[in-house]
N, C-alpha and C positions, 0 to 999 in steps of 0.2 A: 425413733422419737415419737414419744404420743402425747398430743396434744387436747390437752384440759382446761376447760373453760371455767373461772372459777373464782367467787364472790365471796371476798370477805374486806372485813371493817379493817380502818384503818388504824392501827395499835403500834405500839415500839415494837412487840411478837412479831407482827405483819410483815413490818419496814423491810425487814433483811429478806425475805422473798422478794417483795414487790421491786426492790432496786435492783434485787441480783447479787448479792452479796454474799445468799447462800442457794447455793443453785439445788436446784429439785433434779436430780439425776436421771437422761432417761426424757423427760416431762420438757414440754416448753406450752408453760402456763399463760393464757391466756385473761388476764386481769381484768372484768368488769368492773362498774361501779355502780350503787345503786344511794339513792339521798332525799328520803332519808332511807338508812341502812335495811330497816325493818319492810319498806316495800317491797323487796326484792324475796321475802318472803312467800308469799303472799305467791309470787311468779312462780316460784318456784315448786310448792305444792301444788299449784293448780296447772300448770304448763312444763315442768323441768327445764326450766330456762339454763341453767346453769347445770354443767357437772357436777361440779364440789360448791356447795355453798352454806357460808354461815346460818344457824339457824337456831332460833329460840325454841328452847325446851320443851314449851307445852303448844305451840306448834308441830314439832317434831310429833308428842305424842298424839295430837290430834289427826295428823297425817294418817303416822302409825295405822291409827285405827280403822280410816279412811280407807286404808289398802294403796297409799299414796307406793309407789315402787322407790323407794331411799332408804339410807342403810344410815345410823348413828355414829358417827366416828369418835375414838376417844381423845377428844381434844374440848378442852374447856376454854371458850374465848372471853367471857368476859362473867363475872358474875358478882355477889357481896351479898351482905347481909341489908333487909328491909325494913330494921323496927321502925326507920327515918323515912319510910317512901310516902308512909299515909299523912297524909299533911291539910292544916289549912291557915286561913287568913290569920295573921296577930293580931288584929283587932276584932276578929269575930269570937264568938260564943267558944268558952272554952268545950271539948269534951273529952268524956271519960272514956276507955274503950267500950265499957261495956253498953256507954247513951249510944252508940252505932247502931244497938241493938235497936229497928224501926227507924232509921236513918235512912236518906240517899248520899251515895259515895260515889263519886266518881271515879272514872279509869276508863284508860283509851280503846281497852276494848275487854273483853272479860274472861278473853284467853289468852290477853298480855302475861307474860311469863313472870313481872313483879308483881300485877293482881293477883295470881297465881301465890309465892310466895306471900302478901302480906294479907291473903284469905286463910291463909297454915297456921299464922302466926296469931290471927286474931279469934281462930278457935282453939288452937292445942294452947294457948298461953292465958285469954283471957275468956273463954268460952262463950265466944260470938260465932255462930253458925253462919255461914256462906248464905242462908236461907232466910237469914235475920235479916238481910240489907238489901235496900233496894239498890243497884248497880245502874247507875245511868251511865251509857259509854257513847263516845263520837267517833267509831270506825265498826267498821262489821268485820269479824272473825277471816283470818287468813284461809281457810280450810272451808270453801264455800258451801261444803254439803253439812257443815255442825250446824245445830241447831240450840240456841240459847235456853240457859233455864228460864223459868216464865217471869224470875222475880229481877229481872233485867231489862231495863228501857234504854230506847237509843235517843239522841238527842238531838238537835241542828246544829249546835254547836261545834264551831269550827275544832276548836282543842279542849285538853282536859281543866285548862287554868284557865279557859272562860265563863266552863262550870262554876267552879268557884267564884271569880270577879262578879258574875251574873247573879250568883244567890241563886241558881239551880241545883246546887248539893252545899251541906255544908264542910265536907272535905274529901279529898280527892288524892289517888294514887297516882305517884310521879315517881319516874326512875331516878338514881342519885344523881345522873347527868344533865336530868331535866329540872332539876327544882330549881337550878341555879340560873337556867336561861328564861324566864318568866318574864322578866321583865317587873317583877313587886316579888317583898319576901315572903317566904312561908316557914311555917314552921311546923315542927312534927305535933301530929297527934297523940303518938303513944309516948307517956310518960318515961324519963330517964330511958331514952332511947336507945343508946349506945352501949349501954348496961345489959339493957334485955337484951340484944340483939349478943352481946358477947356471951351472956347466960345460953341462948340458944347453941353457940355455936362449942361452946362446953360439953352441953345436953346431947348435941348429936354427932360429935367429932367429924362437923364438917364446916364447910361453906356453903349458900347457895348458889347455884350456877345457874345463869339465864340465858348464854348463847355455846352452843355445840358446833360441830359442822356435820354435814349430813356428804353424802354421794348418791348418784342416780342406779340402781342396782345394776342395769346395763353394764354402766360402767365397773363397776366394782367388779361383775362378771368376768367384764372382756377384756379387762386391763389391772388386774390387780395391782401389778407389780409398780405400775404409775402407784396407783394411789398409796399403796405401801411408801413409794417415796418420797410423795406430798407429805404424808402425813411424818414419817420421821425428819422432814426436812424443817416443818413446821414445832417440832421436837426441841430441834436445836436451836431453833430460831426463840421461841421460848427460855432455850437455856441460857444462849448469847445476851437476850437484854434482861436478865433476871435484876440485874444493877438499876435497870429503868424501876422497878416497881417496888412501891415501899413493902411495909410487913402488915401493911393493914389488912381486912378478909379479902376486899376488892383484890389487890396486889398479890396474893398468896393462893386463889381459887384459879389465876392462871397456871395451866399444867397440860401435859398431851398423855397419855395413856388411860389402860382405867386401874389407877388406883384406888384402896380402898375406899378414900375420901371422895373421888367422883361415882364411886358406884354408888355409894351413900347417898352421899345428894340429889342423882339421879331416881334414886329410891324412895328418899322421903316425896322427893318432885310428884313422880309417879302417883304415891300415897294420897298428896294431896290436891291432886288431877281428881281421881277417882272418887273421894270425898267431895269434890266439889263439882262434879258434871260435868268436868272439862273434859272427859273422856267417860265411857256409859259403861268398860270393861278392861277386869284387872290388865294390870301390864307387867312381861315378863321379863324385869329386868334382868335377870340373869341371862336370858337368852340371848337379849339385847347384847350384854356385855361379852358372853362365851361367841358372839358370830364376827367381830373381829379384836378377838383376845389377841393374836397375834401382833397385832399395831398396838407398839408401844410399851414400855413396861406393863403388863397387865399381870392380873393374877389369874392363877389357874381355875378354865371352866369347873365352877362346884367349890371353889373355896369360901371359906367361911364368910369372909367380908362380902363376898359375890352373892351368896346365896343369903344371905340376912337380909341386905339392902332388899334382892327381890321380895321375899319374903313378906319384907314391912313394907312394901309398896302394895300389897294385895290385904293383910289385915286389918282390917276398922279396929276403932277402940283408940281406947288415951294411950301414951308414951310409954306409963305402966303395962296397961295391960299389954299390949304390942310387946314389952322386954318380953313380959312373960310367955307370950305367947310363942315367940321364934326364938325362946330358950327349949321349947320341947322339943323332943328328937320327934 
């Protein structure tokens, strides 16, 4: 029996592990807790507190590049579309995406994984550069040794919605879980929200995904066969409460393997990591995907879907050019 220390959020996917209902073979998993969820991050790159632990995307890649020793698992834990995260007061100043442009915005930190997407969206869709905004953030980056672009201020402020209440930005990035616990309403920035967000998701045949799970390499070395069955146990656990989760992107971006749709998403993520500083060098998704293709329904290292995604993770340039670009042999 080998035992796994091991951190993740509390979801209907989660439930049947953590109760016991679907036993991890082999494994007797030892269940932290961490709250809020995303601190436990933060431990975990800089200490490997945990064996298997949840982890947000552009963390992950910031690791990555850190030479942090964790390994990407193909499990998608929680993710959705963002045109609704960039938000502000209803009674304040309407704006337009592109008045951002010379704006401060707020966000919890500026390697949060939904700043991360609704930085993608606000240049591939309405062409406001990362470079355009000044980014005021109240936490410092998970990944202690990154260092921020210059055009980002930190602030005293306890959270991101006091930015806004304060009149220190006039809108501010919030996760879809967050905008609802504020305590006052907000409302989205970007116009017919819901629309655009489902045009993206036409646009790139995927979803976005904001939390993964990672392993400590150690581990994954010296116990595969555990994690092998963490990770298919978490598979099925997935597939048992598929009934919990409606059809919406949120609902539908839960999945364990890498499918083409997560290689995707991890691709465009990638993409725009590297467009926006969040990481200073290309990232090879494929390699990422082909090092445990075995976990999971995966596709084969070098298949089409595998190698695009990489591909568009490492090419600059618009939507177009990129088609064009990883349509040449």
């Amino acid at each position: 029996m080998t035992a796994l220390s091991v951190l993740l959020g509390d979801y209907p996917h989660t439930r049947p592990l953590k109760d016991g209902t679907i036993p991890v073979p082999g494994v007797e998993c030892h269940w932290a807790q961490a709250s809020p969820l995303y601190s436990a991050f933060a431990r975990m790159v800089r200490g490997l507190e945990y064996d298997v632990c949840e982890m947000a995307l552009a963390t992950y890649f910031q690791a990555r590049e850190a030479g942090v020793p964790i390994t990407l698992l193909p499990v998608a834990m929680i993710g959705g579309t963002h045109h609704q995260s960039l938000t502000r007061l209803p009674d304040g100043p309407a704006l337009s995406p592109r008045q951002l442009a010379g704006s401060r915005v707020g966000v919890r930190s500026y390697s949060q994984t939904t700043g991360l997407w609704v930085r993608g969206v606000l240049r591939e869709d309405y062409g406001v550069q990362p470079s355009d905004v000044t980014w005021v953030t109240t936490e410092e980056p998970h990944v202690a040794r990154y260092r921020e672009p210059d055009n980002v201020r930190r602030s005293r402020a306890a959270k991101v919605a006091d930015l806004l209440r304060d009149g220190e930005v006039g809108s501010a990035v919030l996760g879809p879980r967050a905008i609802g616990t504020q305590g006052f309403e907000l409302v989205p920035v970007l116009p017919d929200a819901r629309a655009a967000a489902q045009a993206w998701i036409d646009r790139h045949g995927t979803v976005p995904v904001n939390h993964m799970v990672v392993v400590r390499d150690e581990v994954l070395e010296s116990a595969p066969q555990a994690v092998a069955a963490l990770v298919e146990a978490l598979a099925a656990a997935i597939a048992t409460t598929a009934g919990e989760r409606d059809g919406s992107p949120a609902g539908r971006v839960v999945a364990a393997g890498w499918r083409p749709e997560l290689v995707a998403a991890v691709g465009i993520g990638a993409r725009y990591a590297l467009e926006q500083r969040v990481v200073r060098s290309p990232i090879d998704v494929e390699r990422i995907a082909a090092h445990t293709a075995h976990l999971g329904a995966a596709p084969a290292p070098g298949s089409t879907g595998t190698a695009r995604a990489a591909r568009t993770a490492e090419t600059p340039g618009t939507p177009d050019e990129r088609d064009a670009e990883v349509s040449r042999p």
